[in-house]
FIDRENTI-209791 format. One line per field, with one value per residue (C-alpha): x, y, z. Coordinates in Angstrom, 1 decimal. Example, Ala and Ser with C-alpha at 12.3 -4.5 7.8 and 13.67 -1.06 7.14 Angstrom:
REM FIDRENTI-209791
east: (12.3, 13.7)
north: (-4.5, -1.1)
up: (7.8, 7.1)
//
This chain:
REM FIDRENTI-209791
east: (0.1, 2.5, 4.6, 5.8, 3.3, 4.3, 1.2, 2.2, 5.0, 6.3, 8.8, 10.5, 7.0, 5.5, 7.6, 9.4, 13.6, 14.0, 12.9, 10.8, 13.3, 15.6, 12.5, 11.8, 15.1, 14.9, 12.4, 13.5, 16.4, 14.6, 12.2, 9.3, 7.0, 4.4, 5.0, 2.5, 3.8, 1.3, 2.6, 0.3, -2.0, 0.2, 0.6, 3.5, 5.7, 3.7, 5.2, 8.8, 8.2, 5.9, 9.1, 11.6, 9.2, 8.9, 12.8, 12.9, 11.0, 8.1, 4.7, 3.6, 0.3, -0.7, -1.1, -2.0, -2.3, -5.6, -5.7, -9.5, -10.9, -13.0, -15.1, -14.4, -11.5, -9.5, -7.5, -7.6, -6.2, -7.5, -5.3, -6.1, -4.6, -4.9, -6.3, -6.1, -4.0, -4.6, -8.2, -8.9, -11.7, -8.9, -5.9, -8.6, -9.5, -5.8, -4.6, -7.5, -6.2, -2.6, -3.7, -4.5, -0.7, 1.6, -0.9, -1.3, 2.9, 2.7, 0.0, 2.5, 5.8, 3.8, 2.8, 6.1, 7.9, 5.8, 7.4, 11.1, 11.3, 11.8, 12.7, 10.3, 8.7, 11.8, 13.4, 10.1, 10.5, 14.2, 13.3, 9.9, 11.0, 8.0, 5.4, 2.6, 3.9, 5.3, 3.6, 4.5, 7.0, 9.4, 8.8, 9.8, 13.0, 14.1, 13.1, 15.3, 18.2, 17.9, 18.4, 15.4, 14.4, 16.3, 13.9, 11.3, 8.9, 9.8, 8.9, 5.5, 4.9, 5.6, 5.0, 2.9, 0.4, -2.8, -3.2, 0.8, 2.0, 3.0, -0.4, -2.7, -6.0, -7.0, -10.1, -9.1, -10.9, -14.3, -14.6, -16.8, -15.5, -11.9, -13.5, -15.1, -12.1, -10.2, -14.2, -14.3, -10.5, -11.1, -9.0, -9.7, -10.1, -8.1, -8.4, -4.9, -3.2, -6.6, -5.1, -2.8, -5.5, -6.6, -10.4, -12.2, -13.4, -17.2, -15.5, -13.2, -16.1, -18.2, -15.7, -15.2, -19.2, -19.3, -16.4, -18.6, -21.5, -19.8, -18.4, -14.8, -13.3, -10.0, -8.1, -4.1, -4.2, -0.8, 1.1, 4.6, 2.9, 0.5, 1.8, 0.8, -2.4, -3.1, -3.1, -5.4, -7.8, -7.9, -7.9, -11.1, -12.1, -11.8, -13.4, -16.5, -17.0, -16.1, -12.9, -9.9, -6.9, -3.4, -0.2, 1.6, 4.9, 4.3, 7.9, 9.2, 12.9, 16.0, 16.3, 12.7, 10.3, 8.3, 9.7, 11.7, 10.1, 8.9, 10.1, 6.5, 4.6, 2.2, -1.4, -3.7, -4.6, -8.4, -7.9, -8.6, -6.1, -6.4, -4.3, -6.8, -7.7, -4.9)
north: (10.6, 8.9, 6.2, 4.5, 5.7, 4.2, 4.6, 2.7, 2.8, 3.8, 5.7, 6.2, 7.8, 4.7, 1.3, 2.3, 2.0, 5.4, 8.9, 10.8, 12.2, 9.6, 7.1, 10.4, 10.0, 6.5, 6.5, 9.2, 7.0, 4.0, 6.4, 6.7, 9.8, 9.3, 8.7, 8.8, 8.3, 6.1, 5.4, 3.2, 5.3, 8.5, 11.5, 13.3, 12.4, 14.0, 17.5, 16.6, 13.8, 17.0, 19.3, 16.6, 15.7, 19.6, 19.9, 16.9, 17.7, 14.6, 14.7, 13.4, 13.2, 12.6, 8.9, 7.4, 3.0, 3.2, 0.0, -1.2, -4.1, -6.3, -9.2, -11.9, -10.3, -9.7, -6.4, -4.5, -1.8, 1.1, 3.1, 6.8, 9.0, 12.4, 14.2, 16.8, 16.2, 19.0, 18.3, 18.0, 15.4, 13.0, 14.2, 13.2, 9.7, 8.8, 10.2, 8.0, 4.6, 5.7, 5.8, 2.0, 1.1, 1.3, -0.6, -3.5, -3.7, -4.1, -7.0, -8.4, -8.5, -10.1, -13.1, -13.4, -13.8, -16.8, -18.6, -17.5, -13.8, -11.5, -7.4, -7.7, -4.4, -2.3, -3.9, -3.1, 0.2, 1.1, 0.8, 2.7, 5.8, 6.3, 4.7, 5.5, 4.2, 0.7, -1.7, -5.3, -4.4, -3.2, -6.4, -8.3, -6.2, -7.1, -10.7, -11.2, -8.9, -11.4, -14.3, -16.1, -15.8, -15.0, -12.4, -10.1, -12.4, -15.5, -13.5, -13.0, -16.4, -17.9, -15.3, -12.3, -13.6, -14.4, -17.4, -17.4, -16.4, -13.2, -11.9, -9.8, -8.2, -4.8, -2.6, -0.6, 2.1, 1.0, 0.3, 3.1, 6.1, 5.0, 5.9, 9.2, 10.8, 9.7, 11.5, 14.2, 15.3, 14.8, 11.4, 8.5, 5.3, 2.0, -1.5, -2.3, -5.2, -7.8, -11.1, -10.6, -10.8, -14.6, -14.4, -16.8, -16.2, -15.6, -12.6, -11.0, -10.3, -9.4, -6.6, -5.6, -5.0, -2.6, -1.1, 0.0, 0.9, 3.2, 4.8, 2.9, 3.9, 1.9, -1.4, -2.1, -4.3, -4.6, -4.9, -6.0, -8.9, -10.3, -12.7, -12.9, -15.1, -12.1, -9.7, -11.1, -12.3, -8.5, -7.3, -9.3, -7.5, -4.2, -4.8, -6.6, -3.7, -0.4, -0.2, 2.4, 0.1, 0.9, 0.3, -0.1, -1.8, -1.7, -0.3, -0.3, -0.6, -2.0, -5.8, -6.0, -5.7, -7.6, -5.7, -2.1, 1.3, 1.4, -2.4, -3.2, -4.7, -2.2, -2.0, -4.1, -1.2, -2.0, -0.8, 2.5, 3.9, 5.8, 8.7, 8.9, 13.0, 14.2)
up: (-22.3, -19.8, -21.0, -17.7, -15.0, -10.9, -8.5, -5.6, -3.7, -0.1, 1.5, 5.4, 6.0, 6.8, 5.8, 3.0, 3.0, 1.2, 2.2, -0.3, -2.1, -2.7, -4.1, -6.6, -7.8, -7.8, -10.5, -12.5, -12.8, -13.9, -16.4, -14.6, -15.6, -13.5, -9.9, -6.6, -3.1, -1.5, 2.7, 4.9, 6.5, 6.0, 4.4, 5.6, 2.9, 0.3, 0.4, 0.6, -2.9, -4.4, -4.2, -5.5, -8.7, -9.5, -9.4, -11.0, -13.7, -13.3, -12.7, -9.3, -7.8, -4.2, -2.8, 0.1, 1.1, 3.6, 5.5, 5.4, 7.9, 5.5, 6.0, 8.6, 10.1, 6.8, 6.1, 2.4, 1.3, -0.9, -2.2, -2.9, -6.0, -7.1, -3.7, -1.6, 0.8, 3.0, 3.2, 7.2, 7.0, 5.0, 7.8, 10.8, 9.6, 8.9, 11.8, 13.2, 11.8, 12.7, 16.6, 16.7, 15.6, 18.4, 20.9, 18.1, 17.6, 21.4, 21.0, 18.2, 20.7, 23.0, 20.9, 19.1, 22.7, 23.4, 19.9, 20.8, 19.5, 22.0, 22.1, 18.5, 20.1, 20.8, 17.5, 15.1, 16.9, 15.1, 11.6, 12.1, 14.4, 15.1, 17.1, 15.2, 12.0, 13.6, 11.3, 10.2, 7.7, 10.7, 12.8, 9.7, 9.4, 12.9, 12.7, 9.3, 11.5, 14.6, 12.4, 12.6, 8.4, 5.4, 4.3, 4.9, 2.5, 4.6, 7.6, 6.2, 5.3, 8.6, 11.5, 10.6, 8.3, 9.8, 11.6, 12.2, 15.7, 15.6, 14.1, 15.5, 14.3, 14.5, 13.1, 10.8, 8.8, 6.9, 3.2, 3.1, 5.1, 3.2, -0.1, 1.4, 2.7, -0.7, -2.4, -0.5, -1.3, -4.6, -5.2, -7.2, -5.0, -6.3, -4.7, -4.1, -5.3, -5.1, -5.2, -2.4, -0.4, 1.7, 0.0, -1.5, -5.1, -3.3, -0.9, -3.4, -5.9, -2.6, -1.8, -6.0, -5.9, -2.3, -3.4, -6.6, -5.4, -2.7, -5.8, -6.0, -9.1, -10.1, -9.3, -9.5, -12.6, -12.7, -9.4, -8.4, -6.5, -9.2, -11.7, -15.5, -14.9, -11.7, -14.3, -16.5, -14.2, -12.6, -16.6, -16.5, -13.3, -14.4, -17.9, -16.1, -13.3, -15.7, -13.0, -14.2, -14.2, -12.2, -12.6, -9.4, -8.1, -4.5, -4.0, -0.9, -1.4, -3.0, -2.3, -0.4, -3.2, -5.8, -8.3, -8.9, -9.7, -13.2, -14.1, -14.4, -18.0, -19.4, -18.8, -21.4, -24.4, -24.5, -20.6, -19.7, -17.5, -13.9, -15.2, -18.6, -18.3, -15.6)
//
């Protein structure tokens, strides 16, 4: 039985501001027992985080956030737990979704020049190090560095959010090969933090139901981003669909998050949890 379980955070892998070690230690600090490491589209942190929970002493199992293009142009994200992460059908498709990165950051510069924001490529480019990990989270960075916002949040709000300037869509992986890699490694798939996302009531219970019948498994119940009436509306979620519930903080540093590692409420008890059987 874990008492403080963590299934959702990031590291320097993808657009995290700690490196897999450091975020293990992070949470040991703050008394988490159950951690995964969940980077965008990534899993080349996993190794490092494995060998920093097993010196640590805390149970860790694999993560990974798979961006998803849903609906009328919308992005979701699945997040996968508890996989193989060596499996070479799982490596191909995220290496797969990686490739479209770097040529959507350049689409990105180019639009945020036109409001006033110029070098955003080059800039984005310095906090990710690597081209194929540039995501939004580094244009952000640069934008609240440059002066133009206060924080990364405000960034959001008013440039990189769709329909804002500096936004730029881009197909992603499909609900249903996302939740075949995460199958056919073994994983549990988990609809990431659902009311972060700009659906209407109609689309959100569209995606809960395809995400079921192609064998979707779990939903982030609690998250760092959903407040108490989120929680209990996604309670109802899960207790409607038969959905394991997560608990998740969406971690990606000191200062830039929601909420810390392991600072989250517990899951509702008549829940049953993702981690039930590991």
């Amino acid at each position: 039985m874990f008492n403080n379980p963590d299934l959702h955070c990031h590291s320097i892998v993808s657009d995290g501001l700690l490196s897999p070690t450091a975020l293990v230690a992070r949470a040991l600090t703050n008394g988490v027992d159950l951690l995964a490491l969940t980077d965008h589209d990534e899993i080349g942190g996993l190794d490092e985080a494995i060998v920093a929970a097993k010196d640590a002493g805390m149970r860790f199992v694999t993560g990974v956030e798979i961006s998803v293009s849903w609906g009328d142009d919308q992005t979701v994200h699945i997040v996968g737990l508890n996989f193989d992460h060596r499996l070479p059908e799982l490596v191909a498709g995220l290496a797969r979704v990686r490739g479209g990165r770097d040529a959507r950051a350049g689409r990105m510069a180019v639009e945020l020049a036109k409001v006033g924001i110029d070098g955003a490529y080059e800039g984005a480019l310095k906090y990710a190090g690597n081209p194929a990990l540039i995501s939004r989270s580094h244009f952000a960075r640069y934008i609240v560095e440059r002066g133009f916002a206060p924080d990364v949040k405000t960034v959001f709000d008013h440039w990189l959010a769709k329909g804002k300037p500096g936004y730029v869509s881009h197909p992603w992986a499909e609900l249903h090969e996302a939740l075949g890699w995460i199958k056919a490694a073994g994983g549990i798939a988990v609809i990431a933090h659902p009311c972060r996302y700009r659906l209407t009531a109609t689309e959100r219970r569209e995606l809960y139901v395809a995400f079921k019948a192609l064998g979707g498994q779990g939903i982030e119940v609690v998250s760092g981003s959903h407040n108490e009436a989120e929680q209990r509306e996604i309670a109802s979620v899960a207790r409607e669909f038969g959905f394991l519930a997560s608990r998740a903080s969406d971690f990606h540093g000191p200062g830039e998050s929601y909420i810390d590692l392991g600072k989250l409420v517990p899951l509702p008890p008549d829940l049953t949890p993702v981690w039930a059987g590991w």
